[in-house]
FIKOLVO-840838 format. One record per atom (N, C-alpha, C, CB): residue in one letter; x, y, z. Coordinates in pm, whole numbers, plus 50000, padded with zeros to 5 digits. Glycine has a CB too. Layout:
AXYZ ...
//
This chain:
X504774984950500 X505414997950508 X504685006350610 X505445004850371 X505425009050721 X504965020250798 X505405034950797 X505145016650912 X506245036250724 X507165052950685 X505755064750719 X507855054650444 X505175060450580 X503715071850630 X503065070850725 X502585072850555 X503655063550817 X502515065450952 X502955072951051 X502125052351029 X504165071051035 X505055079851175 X505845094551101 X506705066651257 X505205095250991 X506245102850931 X505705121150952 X506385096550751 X505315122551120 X504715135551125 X505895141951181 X503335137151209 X505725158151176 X506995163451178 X508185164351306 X506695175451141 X506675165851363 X506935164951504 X507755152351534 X505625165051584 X507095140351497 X507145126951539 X508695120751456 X505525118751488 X509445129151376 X510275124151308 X511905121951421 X510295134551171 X511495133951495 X513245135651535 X513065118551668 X513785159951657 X514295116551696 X514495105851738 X513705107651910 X516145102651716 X512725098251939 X511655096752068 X512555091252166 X510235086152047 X513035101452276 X513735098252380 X513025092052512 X514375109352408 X512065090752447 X511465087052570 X511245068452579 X509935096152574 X511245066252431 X511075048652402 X512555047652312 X509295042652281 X512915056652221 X513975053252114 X514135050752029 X514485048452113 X512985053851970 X512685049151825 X513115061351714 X510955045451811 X513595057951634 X514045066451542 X513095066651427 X515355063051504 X512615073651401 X511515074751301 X512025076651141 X510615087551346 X512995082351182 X513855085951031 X514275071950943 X515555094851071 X514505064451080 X515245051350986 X513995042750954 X516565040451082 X512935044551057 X512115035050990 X510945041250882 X511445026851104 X511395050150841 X510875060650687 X512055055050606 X510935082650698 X513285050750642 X514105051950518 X513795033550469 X516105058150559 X513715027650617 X513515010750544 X512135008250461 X513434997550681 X511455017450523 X509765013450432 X510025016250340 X508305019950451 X511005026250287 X511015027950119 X511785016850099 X511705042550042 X512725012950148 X513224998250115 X512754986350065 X513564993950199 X511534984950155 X511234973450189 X510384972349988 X510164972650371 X509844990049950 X509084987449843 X510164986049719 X507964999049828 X511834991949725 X512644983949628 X512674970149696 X514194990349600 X512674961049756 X513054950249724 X511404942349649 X513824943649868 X510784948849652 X509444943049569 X509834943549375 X507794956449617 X510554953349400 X510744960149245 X510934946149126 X512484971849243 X509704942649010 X509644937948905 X510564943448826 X508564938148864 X510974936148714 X511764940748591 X512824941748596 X511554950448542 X513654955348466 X514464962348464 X515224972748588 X513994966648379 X516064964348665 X516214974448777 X517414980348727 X516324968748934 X518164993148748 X519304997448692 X520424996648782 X519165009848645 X521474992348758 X522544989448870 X522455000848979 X524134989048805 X522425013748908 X522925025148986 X522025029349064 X523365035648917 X520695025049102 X519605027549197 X519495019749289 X518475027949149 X520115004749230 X519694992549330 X520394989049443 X519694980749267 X519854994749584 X520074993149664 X519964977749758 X519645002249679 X519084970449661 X518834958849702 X519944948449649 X517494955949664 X520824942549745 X521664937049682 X521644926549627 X522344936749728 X520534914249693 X519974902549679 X518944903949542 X519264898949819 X518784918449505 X517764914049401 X518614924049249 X515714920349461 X517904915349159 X518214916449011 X517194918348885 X518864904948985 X517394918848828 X516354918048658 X515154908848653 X517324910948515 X514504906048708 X512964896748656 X512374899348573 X511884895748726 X511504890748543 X510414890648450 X510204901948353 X509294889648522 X511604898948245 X511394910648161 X511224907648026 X512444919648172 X510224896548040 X509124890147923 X507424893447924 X509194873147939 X507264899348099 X505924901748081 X505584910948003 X505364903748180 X504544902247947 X503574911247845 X502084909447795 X504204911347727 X501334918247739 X500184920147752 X499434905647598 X500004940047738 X498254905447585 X497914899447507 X498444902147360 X496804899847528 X498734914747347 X499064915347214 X500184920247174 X498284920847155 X501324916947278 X502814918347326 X503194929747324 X503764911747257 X502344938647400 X502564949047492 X503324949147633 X501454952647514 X504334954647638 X505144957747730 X504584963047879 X505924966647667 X504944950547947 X504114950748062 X505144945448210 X502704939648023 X506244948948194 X507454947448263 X507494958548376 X508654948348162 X507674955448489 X507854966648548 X506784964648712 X507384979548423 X506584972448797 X505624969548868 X505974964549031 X504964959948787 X505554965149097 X505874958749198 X505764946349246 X505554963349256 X506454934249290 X505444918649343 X504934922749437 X506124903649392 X503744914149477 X503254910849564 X503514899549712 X502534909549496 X503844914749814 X503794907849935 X505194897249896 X502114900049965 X504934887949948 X506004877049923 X506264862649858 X506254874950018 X505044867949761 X505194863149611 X505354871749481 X504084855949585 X505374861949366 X506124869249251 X504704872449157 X507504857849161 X503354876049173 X502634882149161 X502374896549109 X502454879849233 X502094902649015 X501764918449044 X500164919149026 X502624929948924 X499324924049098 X498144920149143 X498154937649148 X497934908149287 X497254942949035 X497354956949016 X496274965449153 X496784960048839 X494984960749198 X494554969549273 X495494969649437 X492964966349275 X496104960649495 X496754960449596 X497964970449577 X497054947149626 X498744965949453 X499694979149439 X499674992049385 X500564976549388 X498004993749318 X497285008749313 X497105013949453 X495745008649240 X496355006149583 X496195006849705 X497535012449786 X495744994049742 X498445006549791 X499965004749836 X500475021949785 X500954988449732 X500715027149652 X501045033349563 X500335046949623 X500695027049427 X499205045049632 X497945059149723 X498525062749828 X496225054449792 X499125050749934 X498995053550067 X500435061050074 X498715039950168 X500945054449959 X502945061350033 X502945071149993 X504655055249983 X501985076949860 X502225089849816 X501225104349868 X502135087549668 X500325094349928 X499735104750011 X500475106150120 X498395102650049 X500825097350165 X501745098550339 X502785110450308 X502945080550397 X503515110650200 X504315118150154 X503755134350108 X504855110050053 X502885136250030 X502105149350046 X502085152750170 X500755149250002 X501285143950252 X500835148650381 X501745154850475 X500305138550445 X502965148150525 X504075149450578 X505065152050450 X504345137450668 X505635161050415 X506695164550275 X507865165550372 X506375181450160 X507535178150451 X508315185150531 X509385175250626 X507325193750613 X508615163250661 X509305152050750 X510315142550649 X508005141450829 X508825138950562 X510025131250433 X510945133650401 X509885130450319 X511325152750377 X512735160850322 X513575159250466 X512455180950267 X513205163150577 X513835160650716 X514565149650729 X512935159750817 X514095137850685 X514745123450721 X515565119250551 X513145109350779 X515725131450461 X516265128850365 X516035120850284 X517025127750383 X514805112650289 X513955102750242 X513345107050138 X513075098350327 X513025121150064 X512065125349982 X512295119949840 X511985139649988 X513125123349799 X513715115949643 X513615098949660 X515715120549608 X513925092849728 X514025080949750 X512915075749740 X514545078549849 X511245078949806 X510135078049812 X509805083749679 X509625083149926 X509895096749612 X509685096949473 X509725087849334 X510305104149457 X510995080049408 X511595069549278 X510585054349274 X513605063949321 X510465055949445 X509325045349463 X508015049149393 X508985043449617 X507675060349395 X506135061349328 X505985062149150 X505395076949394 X507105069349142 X507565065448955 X507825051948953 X509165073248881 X507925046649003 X508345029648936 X506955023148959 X509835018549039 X506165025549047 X504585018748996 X503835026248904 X503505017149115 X504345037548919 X503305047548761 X503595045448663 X503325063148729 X505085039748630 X505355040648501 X504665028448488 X506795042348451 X504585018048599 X503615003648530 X502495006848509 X503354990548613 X502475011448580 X500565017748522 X500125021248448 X499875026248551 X501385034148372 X501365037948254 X501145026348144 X502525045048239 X502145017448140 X501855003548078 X501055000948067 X502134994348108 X500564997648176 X499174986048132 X498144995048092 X498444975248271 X497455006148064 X496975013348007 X497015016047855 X497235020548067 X496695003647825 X497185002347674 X496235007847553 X497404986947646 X494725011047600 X493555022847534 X493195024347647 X492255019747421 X492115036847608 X491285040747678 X490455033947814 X490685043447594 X490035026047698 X489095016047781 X489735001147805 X487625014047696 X491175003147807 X491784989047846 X492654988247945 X492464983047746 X492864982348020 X494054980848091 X494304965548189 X494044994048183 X495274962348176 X495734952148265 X495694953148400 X496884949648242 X495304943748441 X495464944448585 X496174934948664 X494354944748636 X496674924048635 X497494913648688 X498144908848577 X496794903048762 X499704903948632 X500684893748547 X500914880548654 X502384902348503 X500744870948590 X501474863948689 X500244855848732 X502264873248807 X500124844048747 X499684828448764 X499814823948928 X500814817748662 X498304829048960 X498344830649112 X499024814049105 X496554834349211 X498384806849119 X498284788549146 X499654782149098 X496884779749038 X500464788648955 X501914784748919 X502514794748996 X502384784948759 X502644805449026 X503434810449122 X503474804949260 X503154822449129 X502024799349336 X502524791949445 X503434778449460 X501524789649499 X503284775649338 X503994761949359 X505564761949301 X503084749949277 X505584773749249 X507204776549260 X507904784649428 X507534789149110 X509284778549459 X509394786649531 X511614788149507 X508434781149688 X511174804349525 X512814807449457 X513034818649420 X513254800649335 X513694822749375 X513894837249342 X513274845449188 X515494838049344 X513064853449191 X512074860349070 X512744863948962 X511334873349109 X514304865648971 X515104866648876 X515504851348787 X516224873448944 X514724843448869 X514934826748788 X513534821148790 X516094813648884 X512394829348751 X511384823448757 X511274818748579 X510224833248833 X510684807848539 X510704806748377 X509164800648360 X512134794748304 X508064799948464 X506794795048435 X506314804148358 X505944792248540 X505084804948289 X504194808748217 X503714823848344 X503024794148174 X503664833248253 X503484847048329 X501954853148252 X505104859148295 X500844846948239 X499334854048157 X499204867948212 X497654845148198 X498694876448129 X498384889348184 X496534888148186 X499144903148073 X496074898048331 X494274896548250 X494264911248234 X492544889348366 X492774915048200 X492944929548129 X491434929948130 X493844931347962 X490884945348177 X489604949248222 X489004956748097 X489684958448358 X488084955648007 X487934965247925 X486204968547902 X488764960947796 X485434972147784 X484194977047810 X483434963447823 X483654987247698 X483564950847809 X483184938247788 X483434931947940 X484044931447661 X484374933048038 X484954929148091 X485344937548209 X485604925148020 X484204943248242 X484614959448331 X485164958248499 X482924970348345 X485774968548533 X486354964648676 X486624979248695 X487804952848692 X485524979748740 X485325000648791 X486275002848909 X483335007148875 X486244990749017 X487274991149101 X488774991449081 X487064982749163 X488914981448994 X490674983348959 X490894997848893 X491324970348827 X489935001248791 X489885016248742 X489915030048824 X488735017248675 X489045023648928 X488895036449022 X490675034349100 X487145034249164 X491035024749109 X492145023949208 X493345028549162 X492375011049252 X493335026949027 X494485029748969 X494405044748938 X494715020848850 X492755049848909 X493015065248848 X493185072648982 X491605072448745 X493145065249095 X493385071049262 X494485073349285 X493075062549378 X495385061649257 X497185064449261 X497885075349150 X498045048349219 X497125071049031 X498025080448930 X497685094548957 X497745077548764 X496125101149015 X496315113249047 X496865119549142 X495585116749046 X497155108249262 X497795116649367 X499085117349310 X497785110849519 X499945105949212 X501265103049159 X501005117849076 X501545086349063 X500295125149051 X500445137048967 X500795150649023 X499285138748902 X500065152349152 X500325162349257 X501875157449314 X499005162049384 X501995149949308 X503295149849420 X504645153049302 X503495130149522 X504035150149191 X505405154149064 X504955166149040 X505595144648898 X503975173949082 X503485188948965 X504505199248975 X501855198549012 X505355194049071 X506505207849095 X507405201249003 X507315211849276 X508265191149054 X509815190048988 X509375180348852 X511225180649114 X508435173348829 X508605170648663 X507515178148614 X508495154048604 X506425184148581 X505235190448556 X504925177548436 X505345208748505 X505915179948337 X505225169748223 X505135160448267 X505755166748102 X505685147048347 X505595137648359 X504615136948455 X506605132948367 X503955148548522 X502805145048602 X501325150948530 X503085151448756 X501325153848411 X500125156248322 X499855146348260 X500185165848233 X501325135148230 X500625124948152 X500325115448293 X501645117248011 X500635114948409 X500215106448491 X498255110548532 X501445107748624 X498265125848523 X496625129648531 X496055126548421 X496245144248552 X496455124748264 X495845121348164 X495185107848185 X496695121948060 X496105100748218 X495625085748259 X494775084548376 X496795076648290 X495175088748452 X493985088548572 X492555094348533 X494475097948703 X492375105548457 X491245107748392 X490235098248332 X491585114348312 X491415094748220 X491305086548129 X490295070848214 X493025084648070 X491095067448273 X490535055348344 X488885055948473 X492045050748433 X489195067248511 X487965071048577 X486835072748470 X488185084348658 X487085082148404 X486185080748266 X485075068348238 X487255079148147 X486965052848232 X485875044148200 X485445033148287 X486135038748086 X486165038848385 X485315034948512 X483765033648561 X485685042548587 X483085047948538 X482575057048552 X481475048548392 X483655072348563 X481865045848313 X480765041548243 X480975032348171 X480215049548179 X481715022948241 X481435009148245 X481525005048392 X482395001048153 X480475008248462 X480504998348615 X480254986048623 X479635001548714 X480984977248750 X480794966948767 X482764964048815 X479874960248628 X482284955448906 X483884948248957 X484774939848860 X483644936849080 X485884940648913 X486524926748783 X486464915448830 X488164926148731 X486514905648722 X486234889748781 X487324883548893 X486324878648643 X486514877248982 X486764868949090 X488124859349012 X485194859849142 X489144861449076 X489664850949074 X490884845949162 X489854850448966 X489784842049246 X490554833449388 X491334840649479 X491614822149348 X491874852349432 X493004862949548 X492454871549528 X494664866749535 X492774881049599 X492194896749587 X490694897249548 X493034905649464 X489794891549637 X488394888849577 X487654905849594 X487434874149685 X487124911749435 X486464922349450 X485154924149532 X486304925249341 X485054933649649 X483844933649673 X482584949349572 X484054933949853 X483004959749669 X482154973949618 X483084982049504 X481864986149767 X483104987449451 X483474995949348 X483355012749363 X482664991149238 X482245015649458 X481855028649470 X483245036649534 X480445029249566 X483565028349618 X484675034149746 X485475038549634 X485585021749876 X486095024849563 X487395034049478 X486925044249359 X488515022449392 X485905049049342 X485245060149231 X485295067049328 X483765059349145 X484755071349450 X484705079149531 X486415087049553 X484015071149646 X487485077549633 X488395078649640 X489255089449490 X488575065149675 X489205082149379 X489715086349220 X488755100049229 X489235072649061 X487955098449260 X486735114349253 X487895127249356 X484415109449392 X488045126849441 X488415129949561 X490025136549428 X488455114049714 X490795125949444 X492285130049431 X491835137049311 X493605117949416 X491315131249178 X491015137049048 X490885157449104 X489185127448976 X490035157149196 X489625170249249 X490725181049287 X488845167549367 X491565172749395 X492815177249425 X493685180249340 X493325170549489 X493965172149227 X494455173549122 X494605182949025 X494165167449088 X493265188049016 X492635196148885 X492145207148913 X491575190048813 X491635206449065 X490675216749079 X489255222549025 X491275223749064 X489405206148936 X487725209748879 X486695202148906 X487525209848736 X485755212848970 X484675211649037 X483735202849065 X484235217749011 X483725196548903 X482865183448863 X483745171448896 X482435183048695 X484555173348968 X485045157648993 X484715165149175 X487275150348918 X484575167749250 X483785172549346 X482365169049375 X483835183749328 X481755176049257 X480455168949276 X480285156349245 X479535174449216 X481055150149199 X481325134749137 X481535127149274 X482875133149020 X482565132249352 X482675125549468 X481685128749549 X483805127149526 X480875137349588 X479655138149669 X478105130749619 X479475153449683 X478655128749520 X477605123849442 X477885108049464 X477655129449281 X478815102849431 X479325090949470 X478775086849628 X480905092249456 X479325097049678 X479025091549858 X477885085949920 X479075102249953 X476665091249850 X475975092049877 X475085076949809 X475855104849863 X475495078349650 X474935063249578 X475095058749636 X475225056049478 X476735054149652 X477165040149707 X477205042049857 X478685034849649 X476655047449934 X476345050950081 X477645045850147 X474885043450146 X478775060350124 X480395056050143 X480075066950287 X481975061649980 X478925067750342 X479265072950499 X479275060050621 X477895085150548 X479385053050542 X478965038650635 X480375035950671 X478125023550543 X480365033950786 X481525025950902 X482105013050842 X480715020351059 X483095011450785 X484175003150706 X484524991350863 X485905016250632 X484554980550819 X485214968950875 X486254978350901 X485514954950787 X487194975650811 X488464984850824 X488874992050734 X489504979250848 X489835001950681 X490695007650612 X491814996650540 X491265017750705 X491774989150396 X492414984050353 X492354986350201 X492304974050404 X493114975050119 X492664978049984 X491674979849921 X492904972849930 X491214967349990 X489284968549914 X488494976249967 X488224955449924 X488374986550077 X487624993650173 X488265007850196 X487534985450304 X487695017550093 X488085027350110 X487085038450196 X488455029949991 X486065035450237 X485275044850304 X485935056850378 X484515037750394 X486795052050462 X487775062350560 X488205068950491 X488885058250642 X488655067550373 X489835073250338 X488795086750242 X491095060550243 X487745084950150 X487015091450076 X486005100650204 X486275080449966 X485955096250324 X485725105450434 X486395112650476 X485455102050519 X487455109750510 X488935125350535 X488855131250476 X490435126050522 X489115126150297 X489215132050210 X487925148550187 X489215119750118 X486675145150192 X485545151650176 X485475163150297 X484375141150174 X486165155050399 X485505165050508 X487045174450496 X484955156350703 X488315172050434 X489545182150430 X489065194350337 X491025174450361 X487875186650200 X487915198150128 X486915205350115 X488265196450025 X486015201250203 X484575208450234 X484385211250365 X483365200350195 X484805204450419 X484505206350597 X483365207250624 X485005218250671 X482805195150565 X481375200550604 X481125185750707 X480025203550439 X480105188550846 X480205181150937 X479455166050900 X479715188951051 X478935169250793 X478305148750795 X479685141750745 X476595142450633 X480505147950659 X482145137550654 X482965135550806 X483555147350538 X482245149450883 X483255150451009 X482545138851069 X483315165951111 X481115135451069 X480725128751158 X480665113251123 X479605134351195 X480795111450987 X481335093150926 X482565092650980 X481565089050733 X483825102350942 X485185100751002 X485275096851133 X485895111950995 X484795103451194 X484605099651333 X483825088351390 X484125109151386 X483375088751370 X482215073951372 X482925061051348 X480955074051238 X483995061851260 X485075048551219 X486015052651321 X485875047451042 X486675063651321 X488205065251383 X487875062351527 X489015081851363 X486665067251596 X486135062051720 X486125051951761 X485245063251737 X485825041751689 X485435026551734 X486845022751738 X484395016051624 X487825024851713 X488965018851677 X489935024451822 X489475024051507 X489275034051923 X489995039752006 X490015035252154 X489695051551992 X490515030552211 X490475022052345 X488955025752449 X492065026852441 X488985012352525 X487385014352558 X486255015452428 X487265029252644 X486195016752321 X485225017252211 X484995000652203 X485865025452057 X484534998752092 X483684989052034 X484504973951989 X483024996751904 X485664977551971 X486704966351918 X487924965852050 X487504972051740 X488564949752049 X489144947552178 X490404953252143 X489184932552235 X491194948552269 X492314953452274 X493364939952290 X492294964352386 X494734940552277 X495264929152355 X496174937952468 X496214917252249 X496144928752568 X496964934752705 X498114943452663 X497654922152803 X499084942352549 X499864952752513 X499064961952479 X500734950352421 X498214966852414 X497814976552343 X497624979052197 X498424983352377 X497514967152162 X497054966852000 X495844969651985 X497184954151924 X495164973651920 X493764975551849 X493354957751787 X493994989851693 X492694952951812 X492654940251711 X491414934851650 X493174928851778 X491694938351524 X490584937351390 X490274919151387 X491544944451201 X491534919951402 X491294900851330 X493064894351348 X490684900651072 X492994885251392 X493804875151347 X495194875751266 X493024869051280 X494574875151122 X495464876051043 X495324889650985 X495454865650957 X497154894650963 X497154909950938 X496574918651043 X496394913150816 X496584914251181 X496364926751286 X496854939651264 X496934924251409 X498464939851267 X499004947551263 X498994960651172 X499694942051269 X498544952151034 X498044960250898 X496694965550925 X497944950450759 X495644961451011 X494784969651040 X494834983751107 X494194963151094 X496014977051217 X495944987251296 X496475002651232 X496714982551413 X497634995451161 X498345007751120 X497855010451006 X499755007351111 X496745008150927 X496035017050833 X495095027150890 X495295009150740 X494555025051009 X493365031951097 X494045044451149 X492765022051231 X495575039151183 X496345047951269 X496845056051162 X497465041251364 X496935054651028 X497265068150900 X496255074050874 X497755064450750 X494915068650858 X493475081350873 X493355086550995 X491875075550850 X493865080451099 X493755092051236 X494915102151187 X494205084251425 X496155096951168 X496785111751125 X496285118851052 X497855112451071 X495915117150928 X495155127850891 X493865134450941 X494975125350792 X493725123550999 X492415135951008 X492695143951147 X490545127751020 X493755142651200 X494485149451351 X495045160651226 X496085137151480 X495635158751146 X496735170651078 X495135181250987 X498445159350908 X493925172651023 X492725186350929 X491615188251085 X491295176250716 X492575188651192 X491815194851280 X490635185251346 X491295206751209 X491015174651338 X490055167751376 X490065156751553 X489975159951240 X490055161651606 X490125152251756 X491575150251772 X489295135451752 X492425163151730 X494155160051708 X494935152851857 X495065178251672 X494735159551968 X495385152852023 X494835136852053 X495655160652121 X493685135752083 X493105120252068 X493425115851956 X491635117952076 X493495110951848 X494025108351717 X495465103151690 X493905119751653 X496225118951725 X497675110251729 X498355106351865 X498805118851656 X497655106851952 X497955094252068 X497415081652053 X497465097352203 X496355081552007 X495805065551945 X496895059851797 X493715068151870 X497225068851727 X498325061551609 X499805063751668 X498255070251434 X500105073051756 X501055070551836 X501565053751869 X500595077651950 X500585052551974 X500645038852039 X500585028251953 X499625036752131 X499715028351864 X499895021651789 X501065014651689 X499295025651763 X501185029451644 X502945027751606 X504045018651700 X503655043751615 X504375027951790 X505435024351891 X505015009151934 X505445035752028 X503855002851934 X503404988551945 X504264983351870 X502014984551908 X504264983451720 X504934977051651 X506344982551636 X504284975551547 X506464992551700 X508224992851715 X509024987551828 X508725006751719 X508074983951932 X508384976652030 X508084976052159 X509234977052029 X507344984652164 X507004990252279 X505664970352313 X506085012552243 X505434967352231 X505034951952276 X506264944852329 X504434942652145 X507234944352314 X509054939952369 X509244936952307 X509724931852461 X508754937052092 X509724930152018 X509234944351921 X509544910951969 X510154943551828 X509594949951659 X509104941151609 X510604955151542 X508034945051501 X507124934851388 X507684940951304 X505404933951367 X509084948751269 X509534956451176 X510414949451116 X509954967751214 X510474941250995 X512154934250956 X513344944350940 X512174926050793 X513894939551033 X515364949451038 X515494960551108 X515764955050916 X514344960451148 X514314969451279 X513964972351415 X514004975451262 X514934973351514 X514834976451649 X514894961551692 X513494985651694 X514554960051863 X514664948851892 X514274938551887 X514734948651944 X514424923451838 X514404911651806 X513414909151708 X514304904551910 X513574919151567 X512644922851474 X512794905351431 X513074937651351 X511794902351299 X510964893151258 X512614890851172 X509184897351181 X512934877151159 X513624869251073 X513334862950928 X513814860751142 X512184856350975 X511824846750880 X510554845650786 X511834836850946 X510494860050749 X509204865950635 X509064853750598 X509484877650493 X507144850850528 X507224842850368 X507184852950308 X506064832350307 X508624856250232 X509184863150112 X510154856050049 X509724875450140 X510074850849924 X511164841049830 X512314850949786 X510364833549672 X512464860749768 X513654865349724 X514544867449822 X513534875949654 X513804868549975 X514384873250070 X514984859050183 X513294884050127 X514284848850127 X514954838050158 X515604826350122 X514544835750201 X516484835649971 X517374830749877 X518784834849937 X517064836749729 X519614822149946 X521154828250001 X522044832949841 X522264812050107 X522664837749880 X523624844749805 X523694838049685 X524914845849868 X523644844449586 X524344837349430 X525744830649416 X524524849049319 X525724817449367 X525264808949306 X524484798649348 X526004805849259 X524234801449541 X524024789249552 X522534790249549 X524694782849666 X522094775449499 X519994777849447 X519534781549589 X518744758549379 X518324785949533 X517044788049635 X515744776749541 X516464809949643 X514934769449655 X514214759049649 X513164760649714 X514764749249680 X512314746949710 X511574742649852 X513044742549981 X510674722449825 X513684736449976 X514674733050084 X514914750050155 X516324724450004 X514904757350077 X514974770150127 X513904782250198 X515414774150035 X512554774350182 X511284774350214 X511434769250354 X510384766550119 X512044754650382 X512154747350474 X513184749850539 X512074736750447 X514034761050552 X515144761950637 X514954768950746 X516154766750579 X515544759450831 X515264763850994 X516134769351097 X514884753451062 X515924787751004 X516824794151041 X516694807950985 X517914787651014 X517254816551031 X516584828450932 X516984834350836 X516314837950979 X516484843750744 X516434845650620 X517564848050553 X515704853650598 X518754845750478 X519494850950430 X519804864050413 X519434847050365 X518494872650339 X519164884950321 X517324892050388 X519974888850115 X517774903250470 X517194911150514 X515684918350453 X518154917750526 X514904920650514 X513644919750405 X513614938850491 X511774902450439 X514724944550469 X514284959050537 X512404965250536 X515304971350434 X511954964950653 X510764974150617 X509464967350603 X511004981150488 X509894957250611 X508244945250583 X507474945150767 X509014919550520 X506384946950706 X505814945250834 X505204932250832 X504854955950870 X505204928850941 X504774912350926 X503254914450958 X505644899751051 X502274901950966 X500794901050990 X500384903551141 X500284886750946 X501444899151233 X501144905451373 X500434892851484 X499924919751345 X500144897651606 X499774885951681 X498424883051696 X500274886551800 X497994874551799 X496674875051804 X496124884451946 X496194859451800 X494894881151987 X494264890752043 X495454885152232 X492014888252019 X496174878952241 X496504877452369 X497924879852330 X496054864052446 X498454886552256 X499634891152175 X500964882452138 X500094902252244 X500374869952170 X501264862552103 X500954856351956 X501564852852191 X502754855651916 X503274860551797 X504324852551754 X503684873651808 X504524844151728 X505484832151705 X506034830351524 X504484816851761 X507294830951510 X508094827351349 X508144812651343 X509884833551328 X506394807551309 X506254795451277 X506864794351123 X504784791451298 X507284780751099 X508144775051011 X507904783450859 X507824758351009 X508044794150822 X507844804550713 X506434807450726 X508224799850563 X505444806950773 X504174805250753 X503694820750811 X503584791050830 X504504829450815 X503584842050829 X503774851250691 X504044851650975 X502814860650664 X503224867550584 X503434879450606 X502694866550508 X503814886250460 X504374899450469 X502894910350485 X505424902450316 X502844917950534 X501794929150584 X501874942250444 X502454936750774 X503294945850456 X503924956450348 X503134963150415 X503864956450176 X502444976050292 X501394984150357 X500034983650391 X501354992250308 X499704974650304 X497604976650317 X497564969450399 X496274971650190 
//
C-alpha cells in the first residue's frame, strides 16, 4: 500500500507534469487491504468480488473467537505484528494527510479498513495479560495453494502471556490500537476508548513482562524497545498524559532508539519513534537522529542508487524500503523538517514506482503494472472453476486483479522481471 505516501494535499490533485493521479492510487491501496480481509465479510461492503467468507472457525485455545483480521501478504496467514505494523502506517498516513484522504473521497473507506484490524485485535485480547498473536500454520499454509474461502487445514492460534512474553507484539499492537483511537475520537468516541483501553492495557503488559515472542521461522523478532517506544509516543498523543511521554523518552534512551535503523519496516521502528519525539518536543537530538537516517537515504549519501532513481536497501522488497523511508520523510517535511529536500526525495521516489522507471510496480495501476502477484486468492479464476498448484503454475496472468499491491521491486540495475509467480506482495511494510 502506497495511499499514505502520496497522500499530501498538495500532491493529491492529478500531476500534469508525469500523470499520475494520486487519488486513484489512495483509493486502490485501500483496496488492495479489502482484498486481504479474513472472515465474516458482509455482502454490502465487499467490494472485492473474487473474495468471500474464510476462516470463520478461527479460534483461540479456549474457543475464543478469533475470526477476523487481515492475511498476510499473499498467503492465508494472520501474523499479528506485521498487520499491527501495516494498521500504524495507514492510520497514521491518514491523521497526517485527513484533509487529502476527504479530497480523494477515500476517508470512510480507509476508516472501515482500520476498524476491521481493531476489531481483531480487540479479539485476540482475551485478558489483560493475554493475547494472540498469529492464526494459521506457517509450513501447512505453504503447502496449500488456493483460495482462503476453501482452506480446511488445521488453523493453531499462539498467544503471548506473563509466561510467554512478547513486549514487541504488545508494543505493536498497543501502537495501532492508539493511533486506531485518535483517528475514531471524533465520529465514534466510544468505540475509540475501548480501542485506548486496550492499547493501555497491553503496553502495561508489555512494559512488565519484557522480552520478544518466540522465534518461529517467519517474522523473526529482533528488539522490543522500538515498539514500547513507538506505543509510548501514540499512547501520549492519545491521552495527553505526560507519563507516557516520559515513558517514551525514557525508552529512547534504554534501548538507544537514536541509532540509525537499517531501515523503516515492521521490526525497526527507530524512524518512526524519532519523528514522533522530535513533532512533540522539538527538541534537536530527535531532530538530529531523524536526520541522520532520512539523510543517508538521499541521493549522493551513503546507500546506492539504481540508474532510474530508486534508493536501494536490498534486493528483495526494494521498493518497500524505499517507500517506507519516503513516509518518514513526509512527515518529517509536514513538522518542518528539511521540507523541500524531503518531499522531493519521497516525491521521486513515489513517481519511481508509478512509473516514472517506464513501468508501475502498482497492481492495477498505470502503465504495464505487475500481473502475476504470489497472491492465492488473486490467482483463483472465477467460481466454480478450482484454484490449485496448476493455478500457481499458470503461465499467464492473474485472474482477478490484486488492486494496490505493491510488488518487492527490482534490483540495484533496475531490472525487474514476472518470474513464474515467484515475486511477492510488498503491501505496506
Amino acid at each position: 500500500m502506497i495511499g499514505a505516501y502520496v497522500a499530501d494535499l498538495d500532491m493529491i490533485k492529478l500531476d500534469l507534469y508525469r500523470g499520475y493521479d494520486y487519488t486513484e492510487v489512495i483509493h486502490q491501496s485501500i483496496l488492495f487491504y479489502e482484498a486481504q480481509r479474513s472472515g465474516d465479510i458482509p455482502e454490502e461492503t465487499n467490494r472485492i468480488p473474487y473474495r468471500g467468507d474464510s476462516a470463520l472457525d478461527d479460534q483461540g485455545f479456549y474457543g475464543e473467537d478469533l475470526t477476523g483480521g487481515w492475511y498476510d501478504a499473499g498467503d492465508n496467514v494472520k501474523f499479528g505484528q506485521p498487520m499491527a505494523a501495516s494498521m500504524t502506517n495507514l492510520a497514521w498516513g491518514m491523521i497526517q494527510f485527513e484533509d487529502a484522504y476527504r479530497a480523494a473521497n477515500a476517508w470512510n473507506y480507509g476508516l472501515d479498513g482500520i476498524r476491521w484490524a481493531a476489531n481483531y485485535f480487540v479479539k485476540c485480547h482475551v485478558e489483560d495479560n493475554k493475547f494472540y498473536y498469529q492464526v494459521g500454520n506457517p509450513g501447512l499454509d505453504h503447502s496449500y495453494w488456493g483460495r482462503p474461502e476453501e482452506m480446511t487445514a488445521e488453523r493453531p492460534a499462539l498467544m503471548i502471556n506473563s509466561s510467554v512474553p512478547g513486549s514487541d507484539i504488545a508494543g505493536d499492537t498497543a501502537a495501532a490500537l492508539a493511533v486506531a483511537s485518535i483517528i475514531f475520537s471524533t465520529s465514534d468516541p466510544a468505540y475509540a476508548a475501548i480501542l485506548l483501553n486496550h492499547a493501555e492495557i497491553l503496553f502495561e503488559f508489555a512494559i512488565n513482562y519484557p522480552g520478544n515472542h518466540p522465534a518461529n521461522g517467519y517474522y523473526q523478532p529482533t528488539e522490543y524497545g522500538d515498539e514500547l517506544g513507538l506505543a509510548a509516543c501514540w499512547l501520549y498523543l492519545a491521552t495527553g498524559n505526560e507519563l507516557y511521554l516520559q515513558n517514551a523518552e525514557d525508552l529512547y534512551v534504554a534501548h538507544r532508539l537514536f541509532r540509525k535503523s537499517w531501515a523503516y519496516g515492521w521490526s525497526a521502528k527507530n524512524p518512526a519513534v524519532q519523528v514522533l519525539l522530535y513533532q512533540i518536543t522539538g527538541k534537536i537530538k530527535y531532530y538530529n537522529s531523524l536526520t541522520n537516517y532520512v539523510d543517508s537515504w538521499l541521493p549522493n549519501a551513503t546507500l546506492p542508487y539504481t540508474p532510474g532513481g530508486l534508493v536501494h536497501r536490498h534486493d528483495w522488497g526494494s521498493l518497500r524500503y524505499s517507500a517506507n523511508t519516503a513516509f518518514i520523510a513526509l512527515i518529517a517535511a509536514e513538522n518542518g523538517v528539511k521540507t523541500a529536500e524531503y518531499q522531493d526525495f519521497a516525491k521521486a521516489q513515489i513517481h519511481y514506482m508509478l512509473g516514472d522507471s517506464g513501468r508501475s510496480y502498482v497492481i492495477g495501476y498505470g502503465v504495464n503494472p505487475p500481473d502475476r502477484p504470489h497472491h492465492r486468492s488473486s490467482s483463483c479464476p472465477d467460481q466454480p472453476s478450482a484454484c490449485n498448484w496448476s493455478s500457481y503454475g499458470y503461465d499467464g496472468p492473474n485472474p482477478q486483479v490484486l488492486y494496490g499491491g505493491l510488488v518487492g521491486g527490482p534490483d540495484i540495475n533496475d531490472y525487474w522481471t514476472q518470474r513464474l509467480k515467484h515475486l511477492e506482495i510488498t503491501g505496506q511494510i
